[in-house]
C-alpha positions in Angstrom: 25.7 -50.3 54.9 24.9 -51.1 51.3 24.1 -48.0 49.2 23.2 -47.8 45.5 26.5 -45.8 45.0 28.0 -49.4 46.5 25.6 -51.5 44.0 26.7 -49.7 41.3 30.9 -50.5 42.0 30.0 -53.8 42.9 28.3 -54.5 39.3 31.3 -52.2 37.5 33.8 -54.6 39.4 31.7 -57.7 38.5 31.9 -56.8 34.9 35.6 -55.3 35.0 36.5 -59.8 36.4 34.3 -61.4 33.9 
């Protein structure tokens, strides 16, 4: 179950590995 709390880790992990 995807929530926009979820989106919003996903992009802050995204950005912490670039």
């Amino acid at each position: 179950m995807k929530t926009p709390f979820n989106a919003l880790l996903e992009a802050s992990l995204l950005r912490d590995a670039a």
